[in-house]
C-alpha positions in Angstrom: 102.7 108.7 106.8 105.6 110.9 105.8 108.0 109.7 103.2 110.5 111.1 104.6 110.9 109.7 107.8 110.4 106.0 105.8 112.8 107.1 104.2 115.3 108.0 106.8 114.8 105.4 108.6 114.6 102.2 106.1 116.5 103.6 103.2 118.9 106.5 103.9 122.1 104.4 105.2 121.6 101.3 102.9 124.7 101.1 100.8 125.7 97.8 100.0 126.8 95.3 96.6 123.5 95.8 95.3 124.1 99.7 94.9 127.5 98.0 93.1 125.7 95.7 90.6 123.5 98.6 89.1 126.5 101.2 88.8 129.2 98.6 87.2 125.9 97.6 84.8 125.0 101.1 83.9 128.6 101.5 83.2 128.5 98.4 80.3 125.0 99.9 79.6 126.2 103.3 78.7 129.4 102.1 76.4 127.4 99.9 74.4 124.8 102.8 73.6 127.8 105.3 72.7 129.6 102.5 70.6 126.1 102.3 69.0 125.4 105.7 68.4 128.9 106.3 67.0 128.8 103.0 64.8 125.6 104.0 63.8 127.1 106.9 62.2 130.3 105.3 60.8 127.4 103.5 58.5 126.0 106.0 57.2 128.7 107.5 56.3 130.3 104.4 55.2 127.0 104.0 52.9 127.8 107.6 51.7 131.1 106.2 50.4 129.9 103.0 48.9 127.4 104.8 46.7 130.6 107.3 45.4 132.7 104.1 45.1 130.8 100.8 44.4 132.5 98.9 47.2 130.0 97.0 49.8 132.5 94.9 51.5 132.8 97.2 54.7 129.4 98.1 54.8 128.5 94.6 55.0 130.4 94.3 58.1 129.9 97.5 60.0 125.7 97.4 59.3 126.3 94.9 61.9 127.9 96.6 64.6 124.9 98.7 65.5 122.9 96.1 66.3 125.5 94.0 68.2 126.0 96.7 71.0 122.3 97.7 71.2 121.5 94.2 71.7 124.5 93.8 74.2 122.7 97.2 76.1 119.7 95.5 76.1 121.1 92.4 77.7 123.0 93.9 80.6 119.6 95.8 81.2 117.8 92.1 81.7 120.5 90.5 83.2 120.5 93.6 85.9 116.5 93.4 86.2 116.7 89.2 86.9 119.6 89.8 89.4 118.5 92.1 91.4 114.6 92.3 90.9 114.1 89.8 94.3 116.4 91.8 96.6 114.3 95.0 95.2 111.2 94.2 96.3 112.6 92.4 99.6 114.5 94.9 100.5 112.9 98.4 99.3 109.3 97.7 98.4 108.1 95.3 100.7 109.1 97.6 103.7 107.2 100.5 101.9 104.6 98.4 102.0 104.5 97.2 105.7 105.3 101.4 106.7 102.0 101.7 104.6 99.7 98.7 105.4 98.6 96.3 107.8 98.4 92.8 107.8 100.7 92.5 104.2 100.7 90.0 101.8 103.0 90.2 98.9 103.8 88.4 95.8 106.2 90.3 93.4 105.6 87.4 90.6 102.1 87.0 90.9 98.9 88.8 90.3 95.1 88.9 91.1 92.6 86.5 89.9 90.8 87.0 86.7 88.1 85.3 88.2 87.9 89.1 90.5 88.4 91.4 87.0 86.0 89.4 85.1 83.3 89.9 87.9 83.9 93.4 88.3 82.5 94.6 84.6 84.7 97.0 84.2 87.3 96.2 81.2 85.5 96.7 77.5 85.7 93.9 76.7 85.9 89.8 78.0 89.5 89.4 79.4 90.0 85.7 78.4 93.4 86.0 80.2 95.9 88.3 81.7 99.6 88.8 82.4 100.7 91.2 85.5 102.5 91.1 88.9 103.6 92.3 92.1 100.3 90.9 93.7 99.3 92.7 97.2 96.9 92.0 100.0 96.6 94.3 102.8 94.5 95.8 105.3 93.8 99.5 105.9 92.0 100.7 109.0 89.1 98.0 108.7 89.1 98.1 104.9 90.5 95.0 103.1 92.1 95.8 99.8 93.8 93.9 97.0 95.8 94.7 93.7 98.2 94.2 91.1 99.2 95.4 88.2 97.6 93.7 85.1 97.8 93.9 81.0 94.4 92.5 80.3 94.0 89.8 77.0 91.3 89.1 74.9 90.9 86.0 73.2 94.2 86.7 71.4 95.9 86.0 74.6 99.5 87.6 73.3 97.4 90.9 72.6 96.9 93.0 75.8 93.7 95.6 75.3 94.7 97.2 78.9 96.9 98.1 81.1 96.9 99.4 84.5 96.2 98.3 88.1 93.1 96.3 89.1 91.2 97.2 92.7 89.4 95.2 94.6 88.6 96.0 98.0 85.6 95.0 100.6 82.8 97.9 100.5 80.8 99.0 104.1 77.7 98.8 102.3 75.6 95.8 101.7 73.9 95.4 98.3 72.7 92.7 96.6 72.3 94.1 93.0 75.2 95.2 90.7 76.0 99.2 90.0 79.0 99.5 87.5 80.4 103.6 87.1 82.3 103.6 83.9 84.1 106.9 83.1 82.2 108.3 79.7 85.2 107.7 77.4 85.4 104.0 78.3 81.5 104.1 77.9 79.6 102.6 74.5 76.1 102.9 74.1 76.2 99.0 73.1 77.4 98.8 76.6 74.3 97.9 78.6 72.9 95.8 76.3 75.7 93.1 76.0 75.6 93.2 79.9 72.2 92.1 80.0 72.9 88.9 76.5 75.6 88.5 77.9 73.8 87.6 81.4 76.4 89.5 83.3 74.0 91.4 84.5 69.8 91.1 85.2 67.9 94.1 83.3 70.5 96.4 84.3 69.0 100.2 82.9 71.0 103.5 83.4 70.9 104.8 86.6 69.7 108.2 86.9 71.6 110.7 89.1 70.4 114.0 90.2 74.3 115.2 90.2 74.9 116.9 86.8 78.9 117.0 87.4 78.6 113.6 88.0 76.7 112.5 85.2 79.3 114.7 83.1 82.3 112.9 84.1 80.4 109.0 84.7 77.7 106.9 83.1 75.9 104.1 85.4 74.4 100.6 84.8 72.4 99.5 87.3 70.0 96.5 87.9 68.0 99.0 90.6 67.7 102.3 90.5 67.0 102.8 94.5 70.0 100.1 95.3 72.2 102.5 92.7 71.0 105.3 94.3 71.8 104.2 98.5 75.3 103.2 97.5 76.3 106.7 95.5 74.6 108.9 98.0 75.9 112.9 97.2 78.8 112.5 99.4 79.8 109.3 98.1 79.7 110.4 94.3 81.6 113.7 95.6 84.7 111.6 96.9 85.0 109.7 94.0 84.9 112.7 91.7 87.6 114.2 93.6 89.3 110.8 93.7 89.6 110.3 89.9 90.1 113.9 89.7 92.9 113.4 92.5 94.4 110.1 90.2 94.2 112.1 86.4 93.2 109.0 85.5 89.9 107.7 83.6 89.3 106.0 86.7 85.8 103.1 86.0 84.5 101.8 89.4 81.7 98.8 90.2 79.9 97.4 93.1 79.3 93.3 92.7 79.1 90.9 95.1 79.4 93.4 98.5 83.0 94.4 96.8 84.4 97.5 95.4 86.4 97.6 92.0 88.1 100.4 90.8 90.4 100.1 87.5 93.3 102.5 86.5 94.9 102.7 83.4 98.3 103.2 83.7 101.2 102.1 80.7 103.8 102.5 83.2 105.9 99.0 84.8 105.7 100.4 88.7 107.7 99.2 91.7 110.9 98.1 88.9 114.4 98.6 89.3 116.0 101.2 87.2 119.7 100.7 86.4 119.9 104.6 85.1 120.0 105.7 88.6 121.1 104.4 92.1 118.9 102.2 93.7 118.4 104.2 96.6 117.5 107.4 94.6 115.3 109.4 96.5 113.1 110.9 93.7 112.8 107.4 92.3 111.5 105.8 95.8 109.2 108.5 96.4 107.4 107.8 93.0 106.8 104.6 94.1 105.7 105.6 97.7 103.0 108.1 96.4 101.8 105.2 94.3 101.3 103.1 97.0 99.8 105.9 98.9 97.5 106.4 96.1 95.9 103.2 97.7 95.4 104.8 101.2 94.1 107.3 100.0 91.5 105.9 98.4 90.3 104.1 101.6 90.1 107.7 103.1 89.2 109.8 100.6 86.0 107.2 100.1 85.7 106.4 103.5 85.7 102.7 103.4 86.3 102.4 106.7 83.2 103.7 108.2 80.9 100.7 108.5 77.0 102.0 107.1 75.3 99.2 106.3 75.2 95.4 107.8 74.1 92.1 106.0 70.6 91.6 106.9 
């Protein structure tokens, strides 16, 4: 899966009214910040004068001006995002996605259930609701995998307490306890307890691992110790150290329910149009692409495709 030849073949030769829209907009955007800047200065200096001379009448007026043409840059930057945010995703990202996956499903305005991030314990705290997009469903060898991006709301449902992108994908083990793998900084020592009140989980003790790298990096609830122990056999805890190692992320991971969850914080908006350079930029595209292929990766890397276990 080269980005290159995606991109010379779906993206290379595209030049069309679209490219148009974001250059004439960038254009606007770029005048109203230099009338900005430079009003912003006539101000102060302005100020400077009124202070020597006791006269506010022009300041009065020209405080205004910055905040006219910063608001007018702001407003060709949403007008640009609403009108050509659709064609985007049609056009650039959902072919990325189909070069990538199999079997694609995707919903630019939507995102995935809470019902999936509540079950996966792996957020600090209870998400009472959540905001986020660009919802996909796909399949990967024999792996079936799901994700969005989300901002993640406590009961203060304006007042996100995470952001990032939210895993879920089906697991080739069978288990019928829980094993959550939170990465030590997201970890409290209250943590395990308010599991167990909160009946989110039955008894649930720390799981102990005999690797010590591991244990640095991870700390694991587990309602059994033996259950914990099949699913992150040495091989399996080595692929996802050098996953989250792969990601530089503080990468948390649980098995519930025979599915795998991984959450990644991540304060970036992915898979947007940027008015600030062409469309088609290849840089641009290809930071998308390797985020997507972030996603493939982790099938291989953890080997979700080889089937290990079977329901009994």
């Amino acid at each position: 899966m080269n980005f290159d030849d995606f991109y010379n073949e779906f993206i290379e030769n595209k030049h069309d009214e679209l490219e148009k829209i974001r250059f004439d907009a960038n254009r606007k955007y770029k005048a109203n910040m230099l009338a900005f800047k430079y009003s912003t200065i006539s101000v102060i200096a302005l100020s400077v004068l009124t202070l020597i001379y006791s006269d506010f009448t022009a300041v009065l007026f020209l405080v205004v001006m910055p905040f006219y043409f910063i608001g007018t840059a702001i407003g060709v930057v949403s007008r640009l995002k609403k009108h050509i945010k659709f064609r985007y995703k049609k056009e650039i990202i959902l072919p990325m996605l189909n070069y990538l996956y199999e079997d694609v499903k995707y919903k630019s305005y939507q995102k995935i259930s809470v019902n999936l991030i509540r079950k996966s314990l792996l957020l600090k705290k209870y998400v009472h609701t959540h905001k986020g997009d660009d919802y996909i469903k796909c399949r990967i060898g024999n792996a079936i995998i799901q994700f969005s991006e989300i901002e993640a709301c406590g009961t203060r449902s304006d007042i996100g307490f995470f952001n990032g992108v939210f895993i879920a994908a089906s697991f080739n083990k069978y288990f019928k306890s829980k094993t959550i793998v939170y990465d030590k900084r997201d970890y409290t020592n209250f943590k395990k307890s308010l599991l167990n009140l909160s009946g989110d989980t039955n008894e649930a003790e720390i799981i102990k691992l005999e690797d010590s790298v591991f244990n640095k990096k991870f700390k694991v609830i587990g309602e059994n110790q033996i259950e914990s122990r099949y699913i992150l056999s040495t091989s399996f805890m080595q692929r996802l150290l050098d996953y989250n190692n792969k990601m530089k992320k503080n990468v948390s991971f649980s098995f519930v329910d025979n599915k795998f969850f991984i959450v990644m914080p991540n304060a970036k908006n992915m898979l947007e149009p940027t008015i600030l350079k062409s469309i088609y930029d290849k840089e641009y595209i290809e930071l998308y692409y390797n985020y997507l292929l972030s996603i493939t990766d982790l099938v291989h890397n953890l080997d979700l495709n080889t089937r290990i276990w079977t329901k009994e």
